[in-house]
Structures are given as C-alpha cells and as structure tokens.
Backbone as a ProteinNet text record, in pm:
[ID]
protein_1_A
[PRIMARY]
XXXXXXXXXXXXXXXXXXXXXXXXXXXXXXXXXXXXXXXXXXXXXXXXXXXXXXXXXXXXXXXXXXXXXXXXXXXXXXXXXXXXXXXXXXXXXXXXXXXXXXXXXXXXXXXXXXXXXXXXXXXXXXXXXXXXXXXXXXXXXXXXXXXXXXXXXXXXXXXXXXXXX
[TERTIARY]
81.2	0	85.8	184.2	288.1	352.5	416.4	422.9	355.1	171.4	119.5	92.1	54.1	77.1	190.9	292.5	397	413.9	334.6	299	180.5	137.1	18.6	30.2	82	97.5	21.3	-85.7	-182.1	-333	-420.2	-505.7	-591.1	-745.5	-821.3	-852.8	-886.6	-921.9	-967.1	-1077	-1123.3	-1031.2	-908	-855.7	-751.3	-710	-618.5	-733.2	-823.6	-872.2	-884	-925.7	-881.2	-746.5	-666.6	-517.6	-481.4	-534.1	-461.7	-545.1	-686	-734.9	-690.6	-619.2	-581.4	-409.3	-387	-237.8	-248.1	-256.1	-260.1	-397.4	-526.7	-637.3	-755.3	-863.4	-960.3	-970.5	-950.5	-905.5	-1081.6	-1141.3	-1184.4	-1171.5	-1257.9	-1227	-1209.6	-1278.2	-1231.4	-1121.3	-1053.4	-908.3	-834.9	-829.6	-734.8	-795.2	-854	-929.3	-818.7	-832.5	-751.5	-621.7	-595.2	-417.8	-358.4	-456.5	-409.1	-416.7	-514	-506.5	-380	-342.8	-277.5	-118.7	-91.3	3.4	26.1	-138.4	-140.5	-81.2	-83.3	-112	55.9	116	285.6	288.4	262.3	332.6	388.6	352	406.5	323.7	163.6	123.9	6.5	34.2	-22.7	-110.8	-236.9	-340.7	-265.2	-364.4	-299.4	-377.1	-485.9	-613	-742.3	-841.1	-1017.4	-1041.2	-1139.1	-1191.5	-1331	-1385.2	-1485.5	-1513.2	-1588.9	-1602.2	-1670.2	-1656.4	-1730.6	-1890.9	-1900.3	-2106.6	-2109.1	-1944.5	-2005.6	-1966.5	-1958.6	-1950.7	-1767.9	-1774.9	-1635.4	-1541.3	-1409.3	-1296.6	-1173.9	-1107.6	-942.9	-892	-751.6	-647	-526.6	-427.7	-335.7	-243.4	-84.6	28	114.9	217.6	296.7	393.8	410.9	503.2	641.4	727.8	874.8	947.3	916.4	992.2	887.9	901.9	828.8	869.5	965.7	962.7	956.1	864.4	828	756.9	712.2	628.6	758.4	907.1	949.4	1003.3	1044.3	1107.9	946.1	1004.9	908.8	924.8	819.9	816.2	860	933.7	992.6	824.6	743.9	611.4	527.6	494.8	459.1	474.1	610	694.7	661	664.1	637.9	498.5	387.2	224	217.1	324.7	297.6	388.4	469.1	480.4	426.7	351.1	249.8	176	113	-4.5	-8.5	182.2	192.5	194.5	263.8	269.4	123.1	65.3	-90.5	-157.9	-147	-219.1	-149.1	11.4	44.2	23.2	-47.4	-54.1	17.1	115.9	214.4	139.6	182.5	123.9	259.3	190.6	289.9	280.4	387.9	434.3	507.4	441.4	551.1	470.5	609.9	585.6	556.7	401.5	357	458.2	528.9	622.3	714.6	796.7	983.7	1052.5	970	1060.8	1046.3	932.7	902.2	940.4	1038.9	1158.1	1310.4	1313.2	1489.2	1524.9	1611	1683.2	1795	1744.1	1783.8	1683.6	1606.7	1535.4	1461.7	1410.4	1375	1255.7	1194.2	1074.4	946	960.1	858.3	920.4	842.4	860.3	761.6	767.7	646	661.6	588.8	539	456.3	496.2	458.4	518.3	435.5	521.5	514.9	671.2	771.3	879.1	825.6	954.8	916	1025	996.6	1080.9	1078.1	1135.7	1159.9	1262.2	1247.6	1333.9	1262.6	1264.7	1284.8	1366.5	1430.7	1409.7	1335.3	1253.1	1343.6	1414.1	1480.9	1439.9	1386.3	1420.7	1493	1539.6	1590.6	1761	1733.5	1920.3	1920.6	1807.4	1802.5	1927.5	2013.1	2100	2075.9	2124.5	2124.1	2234.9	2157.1	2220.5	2397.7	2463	2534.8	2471.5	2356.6	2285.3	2187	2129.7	2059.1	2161.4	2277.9	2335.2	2399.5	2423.6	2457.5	2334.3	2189.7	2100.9	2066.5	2075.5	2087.5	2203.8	2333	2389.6	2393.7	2313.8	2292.7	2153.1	2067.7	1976.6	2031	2117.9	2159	2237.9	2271.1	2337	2254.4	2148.4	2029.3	1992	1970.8	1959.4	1854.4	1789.8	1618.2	1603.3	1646.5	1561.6	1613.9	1540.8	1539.1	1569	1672.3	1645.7	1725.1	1617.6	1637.1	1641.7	1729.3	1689.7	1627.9	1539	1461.9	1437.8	1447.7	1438.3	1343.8	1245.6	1157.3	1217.7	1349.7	1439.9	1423	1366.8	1406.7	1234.8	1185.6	1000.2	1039.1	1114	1077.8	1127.1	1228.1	1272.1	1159.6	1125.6	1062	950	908.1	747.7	864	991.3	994.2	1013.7	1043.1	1040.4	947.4	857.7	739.1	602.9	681.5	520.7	593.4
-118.5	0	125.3	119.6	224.8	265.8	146.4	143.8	235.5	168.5	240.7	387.4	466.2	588.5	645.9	577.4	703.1	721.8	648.4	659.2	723.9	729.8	821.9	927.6	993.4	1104.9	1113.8	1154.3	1137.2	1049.5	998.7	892.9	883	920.3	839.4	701.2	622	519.7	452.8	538.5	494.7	484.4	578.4	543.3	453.3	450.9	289.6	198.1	171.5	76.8	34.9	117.5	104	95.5	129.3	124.4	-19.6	-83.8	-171.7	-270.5	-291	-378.9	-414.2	-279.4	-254.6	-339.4	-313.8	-404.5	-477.2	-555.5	-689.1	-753.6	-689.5	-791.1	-787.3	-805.3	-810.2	-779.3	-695.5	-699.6	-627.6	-649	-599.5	-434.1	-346.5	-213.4	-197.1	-262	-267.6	-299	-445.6	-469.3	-377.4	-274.4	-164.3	-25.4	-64.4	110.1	38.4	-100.1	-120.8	-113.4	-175.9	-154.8	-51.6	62.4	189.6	223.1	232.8	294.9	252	56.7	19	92	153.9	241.6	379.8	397.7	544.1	548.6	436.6	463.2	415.8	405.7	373	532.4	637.9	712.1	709.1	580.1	563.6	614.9	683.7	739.2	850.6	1008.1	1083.2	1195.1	1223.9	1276.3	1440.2	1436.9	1598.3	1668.8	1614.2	1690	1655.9	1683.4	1614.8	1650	1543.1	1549.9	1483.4	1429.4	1353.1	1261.6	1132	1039.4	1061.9	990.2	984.2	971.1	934.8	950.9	1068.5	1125.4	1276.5	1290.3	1189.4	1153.3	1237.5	1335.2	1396.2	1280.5	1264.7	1188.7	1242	1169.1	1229.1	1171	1247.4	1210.8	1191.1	1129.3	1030.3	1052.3	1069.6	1082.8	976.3	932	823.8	924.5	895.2	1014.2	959.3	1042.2	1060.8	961.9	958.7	882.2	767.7	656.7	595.2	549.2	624.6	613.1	748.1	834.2	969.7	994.1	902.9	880.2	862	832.4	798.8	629.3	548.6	411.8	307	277.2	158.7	46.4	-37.3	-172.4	-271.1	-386.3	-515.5	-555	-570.6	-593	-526.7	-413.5	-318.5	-346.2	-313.9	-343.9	-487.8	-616.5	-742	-724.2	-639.5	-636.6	-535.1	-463.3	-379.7	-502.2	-493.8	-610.3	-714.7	-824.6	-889.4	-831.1	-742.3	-684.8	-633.6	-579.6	-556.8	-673.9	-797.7	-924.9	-967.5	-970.3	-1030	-965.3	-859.6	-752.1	-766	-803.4	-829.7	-995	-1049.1	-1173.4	-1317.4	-1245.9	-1373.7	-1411.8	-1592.2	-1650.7	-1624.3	-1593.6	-1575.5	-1691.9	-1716.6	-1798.4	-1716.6	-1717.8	-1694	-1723	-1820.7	-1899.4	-1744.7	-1816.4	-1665.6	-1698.3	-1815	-1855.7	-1916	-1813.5	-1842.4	-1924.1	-1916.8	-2006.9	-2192.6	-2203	-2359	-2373.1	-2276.6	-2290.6	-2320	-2383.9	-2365	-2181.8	-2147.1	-2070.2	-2018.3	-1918.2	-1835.2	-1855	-1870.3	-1937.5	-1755.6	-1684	-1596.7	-1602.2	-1450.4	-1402.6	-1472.2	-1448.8	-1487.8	-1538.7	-1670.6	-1752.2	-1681.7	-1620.4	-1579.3	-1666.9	-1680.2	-1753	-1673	-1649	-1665.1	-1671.1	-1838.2	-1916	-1818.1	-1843	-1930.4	-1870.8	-1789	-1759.9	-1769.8	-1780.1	-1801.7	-1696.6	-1629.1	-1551.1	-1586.6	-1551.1	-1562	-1413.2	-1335.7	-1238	-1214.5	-1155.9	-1151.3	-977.8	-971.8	-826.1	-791.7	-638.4	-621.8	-457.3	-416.3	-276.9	-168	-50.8	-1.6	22.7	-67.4	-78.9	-202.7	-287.8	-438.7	-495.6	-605.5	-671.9	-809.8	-863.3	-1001.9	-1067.1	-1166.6	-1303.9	-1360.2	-1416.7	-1489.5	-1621.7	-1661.1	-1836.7	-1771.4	-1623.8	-1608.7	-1530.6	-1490.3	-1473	-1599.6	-1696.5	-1831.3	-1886.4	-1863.1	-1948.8	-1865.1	-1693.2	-1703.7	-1680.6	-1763.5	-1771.9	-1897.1	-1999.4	-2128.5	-2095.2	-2033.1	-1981.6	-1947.8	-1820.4	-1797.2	-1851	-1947.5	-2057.1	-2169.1	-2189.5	-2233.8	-2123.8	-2194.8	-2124.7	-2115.5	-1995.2	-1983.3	-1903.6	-1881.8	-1826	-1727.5	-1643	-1502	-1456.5	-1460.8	-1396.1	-1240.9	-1179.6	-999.5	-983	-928.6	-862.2	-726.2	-702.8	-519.3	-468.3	-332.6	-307.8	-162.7	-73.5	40	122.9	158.2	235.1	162.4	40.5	-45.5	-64.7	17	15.5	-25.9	86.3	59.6	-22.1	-78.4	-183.1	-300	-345.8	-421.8	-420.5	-297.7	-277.3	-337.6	-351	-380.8	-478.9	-617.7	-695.7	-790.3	-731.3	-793.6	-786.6	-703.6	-613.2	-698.9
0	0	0	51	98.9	-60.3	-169	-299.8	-388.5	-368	-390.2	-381.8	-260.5	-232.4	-269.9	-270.1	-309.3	-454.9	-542.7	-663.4	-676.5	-628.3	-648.4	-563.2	-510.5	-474.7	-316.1	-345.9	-273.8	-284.2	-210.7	-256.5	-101.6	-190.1	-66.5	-34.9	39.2	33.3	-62.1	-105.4	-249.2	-333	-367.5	-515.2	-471.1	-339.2	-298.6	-328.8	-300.3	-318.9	-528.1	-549.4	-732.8	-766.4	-739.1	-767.1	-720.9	-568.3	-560.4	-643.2	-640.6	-786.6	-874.6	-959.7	-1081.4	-1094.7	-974.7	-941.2	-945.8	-817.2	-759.4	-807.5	-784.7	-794.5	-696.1	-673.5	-638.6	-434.8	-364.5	-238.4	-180.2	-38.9	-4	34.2	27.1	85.2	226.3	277.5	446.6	475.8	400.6	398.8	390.7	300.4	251.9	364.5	426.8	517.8	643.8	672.3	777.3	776.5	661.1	633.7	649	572.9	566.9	735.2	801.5	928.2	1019.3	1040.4	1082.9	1063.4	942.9	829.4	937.4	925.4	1001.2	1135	1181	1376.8	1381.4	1297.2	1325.8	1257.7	1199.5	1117.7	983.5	907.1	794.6	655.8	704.9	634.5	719.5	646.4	699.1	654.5	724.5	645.3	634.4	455.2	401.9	384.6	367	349.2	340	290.3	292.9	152.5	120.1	-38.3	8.1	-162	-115.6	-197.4	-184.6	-235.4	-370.9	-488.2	-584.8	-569.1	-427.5	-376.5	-320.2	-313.9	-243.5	-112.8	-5.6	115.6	135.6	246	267.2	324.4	242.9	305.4	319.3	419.4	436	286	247.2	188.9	253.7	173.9	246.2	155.9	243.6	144.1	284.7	155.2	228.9	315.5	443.8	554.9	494.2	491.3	469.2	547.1	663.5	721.9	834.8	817.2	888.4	1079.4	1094.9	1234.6	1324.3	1254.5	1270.7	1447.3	1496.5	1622.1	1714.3	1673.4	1799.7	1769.6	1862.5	1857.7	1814.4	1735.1	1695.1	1768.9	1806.1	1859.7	1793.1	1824	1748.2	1691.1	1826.9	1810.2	1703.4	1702.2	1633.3	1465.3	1476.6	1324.8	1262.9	1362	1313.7	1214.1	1300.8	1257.3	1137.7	1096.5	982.7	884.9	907.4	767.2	730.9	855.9	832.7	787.6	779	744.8	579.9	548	416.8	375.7	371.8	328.8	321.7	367.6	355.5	270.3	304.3	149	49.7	42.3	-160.1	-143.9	-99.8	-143	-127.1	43.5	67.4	186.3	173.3	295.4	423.4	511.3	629.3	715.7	781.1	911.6	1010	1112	1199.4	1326.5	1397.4	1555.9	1650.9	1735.1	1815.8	1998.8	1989.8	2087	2048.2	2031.5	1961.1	2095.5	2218.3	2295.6	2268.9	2169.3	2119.1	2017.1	1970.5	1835.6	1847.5	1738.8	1720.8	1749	1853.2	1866.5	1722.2	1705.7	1566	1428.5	1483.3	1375.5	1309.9	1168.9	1184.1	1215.4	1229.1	1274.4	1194.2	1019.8	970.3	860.2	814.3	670.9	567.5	489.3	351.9	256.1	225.9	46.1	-27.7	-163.6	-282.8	-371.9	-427.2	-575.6	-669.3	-668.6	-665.6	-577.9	-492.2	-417.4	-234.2	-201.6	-36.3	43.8	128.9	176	392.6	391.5	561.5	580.5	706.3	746.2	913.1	914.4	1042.9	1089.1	1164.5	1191.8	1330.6	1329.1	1463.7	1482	1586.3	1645	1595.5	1542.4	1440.9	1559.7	1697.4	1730	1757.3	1715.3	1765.5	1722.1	1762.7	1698.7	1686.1	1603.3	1567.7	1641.4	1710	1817.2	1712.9	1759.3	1701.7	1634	1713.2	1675.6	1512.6	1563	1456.2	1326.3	1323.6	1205.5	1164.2	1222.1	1160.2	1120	1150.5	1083.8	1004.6	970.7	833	728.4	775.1	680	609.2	690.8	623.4	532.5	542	475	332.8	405.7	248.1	175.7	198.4	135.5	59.3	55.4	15.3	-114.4	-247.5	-359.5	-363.1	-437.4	-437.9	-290.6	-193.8	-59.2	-74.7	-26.8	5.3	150.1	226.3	333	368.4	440	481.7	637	708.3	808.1	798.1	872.3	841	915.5	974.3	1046.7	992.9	1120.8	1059.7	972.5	953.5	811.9	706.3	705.6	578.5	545.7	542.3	523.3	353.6	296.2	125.5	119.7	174.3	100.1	113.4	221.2	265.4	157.6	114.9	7.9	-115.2	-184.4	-268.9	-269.9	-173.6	-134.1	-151.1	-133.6	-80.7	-252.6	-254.9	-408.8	-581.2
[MASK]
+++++++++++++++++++++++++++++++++++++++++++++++++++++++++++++++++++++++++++++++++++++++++++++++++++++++++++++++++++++++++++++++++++++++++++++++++++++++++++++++++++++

C-alpha cells in the first residue's frame, strides 16, 4: 500500500482501493481502510487533506510520511504487525511462531510464500541486533539457492514494500 501511495501522490481510500485492484487484484475495501489505518497509527502514512467520495460523502487524503519512524522508537512488536499486514495484502502466505521459545533458537521471525519464491525475514528494532545463533542461521539460509532472506528493520520500510510487491 505504501508502494502504492507514493505513486500516487496522494489517494483516498477509495482510489487505494482502485489502484490496488488494478495491481494486484480483487481486495476488499475494508481490507485496505484497515491496512491503511494500521500504516497510520505507526506514522508511515499521513493525512494531508479532505476530499470527497465519488457519492459525495467527505474523506481524508493520504500521502505516504517521509519517514516511517516519525512517532518515535518503533516496537519489534509493532513493526512485526505492519509487515504482516503488508505481506498479507500483496498476497504472501505468512508464518511466523507466536512462541519463539518452542523454536529452534535463531530461527527468523517470519517464513512468507509466494510461488515461486519463499522468503524468511528476520525483523529487529531499528538498534536491535542479531544473536550470534541467529546470524549463523541465516547464513545457512543464504546458502540455500532460491531463498530469500532480509533482516529489516523500521528504516528499511521501502525496502521491505519492494520486497514484498
């Protein structure tokens, strides 16, 4: 969604909701009112002004914020639920254990799918650091042809949208 908006400049709900159609494919509007808000309440997108719906009905407009850690320190937590949330809206299936203490130690945050590609993602705090157990499990990762793996942290929002879109 974030992709989106910054291609379009600015956009109400409504024309995210046509834009992302026109992209990806058939999405609910509530899906995209939530995404977007979930967007909003981290700072990663912020209202610019009011318009109104093609029925007429007055709405906010929305431009993608400059910087997405504009509120202050982002949550490991927080951050996990906006990229789930982007991953689910372009169309990847997500995994990720909701008790990493019933995991292999280093294991990453979240597995995504979509064929033909698989991705594992290792989500940290924007001073989080990576364990010694978890940079050896993903260097056996990346040693595995075909996988994709990223650490990301809230500076790495676009990347993450190009990642992912």
């Amino acid at each position: 969604m974030l992709a989106l908006l910054n291609r379009l400049q600015d956009a109400t709900d409504e024309i995210l909701v046509d834009a992302y159609v026109a992209d990806y494919g058939p999405v609910s509007p509530s899906t995209v009112r939530t995404r977007r808000r979930e967007l909003q309440d981290i700072g990663a997108i912020v209202v610019v002004g009011r318009s109104h719906t093609k029925g007429g009905r007055p709405c906010q407009v929305f431009r993608a914020a400059p910087s997405t850690t504009r509120r202050g320190v982002v949550s490991e937590a927080s951050w996990q639920t906006t990229v789930i949330d982007l991953a689910e809206l372009t169309g990847w299936w997500v995994y990720h254990n909701p008790d990493s203490r019933r995991s292999q130690p280093g294991f990453p945050d979240l597995v995504l799918i979509r064929a033909p590609r698989v991705m594992f993602l290792e989500l940290k705090r924007e001073t989080g650091r990576l364990s010694t157990v978890q940079r050896e499990v993903i260097g056996h990762l990346e040693a595995c042809p075909g996988v994709e793996v990223h650490v990301a942290r809230p500076s790495d929002w676009q990347k993450c949208v190009d990642w992912l879109s």
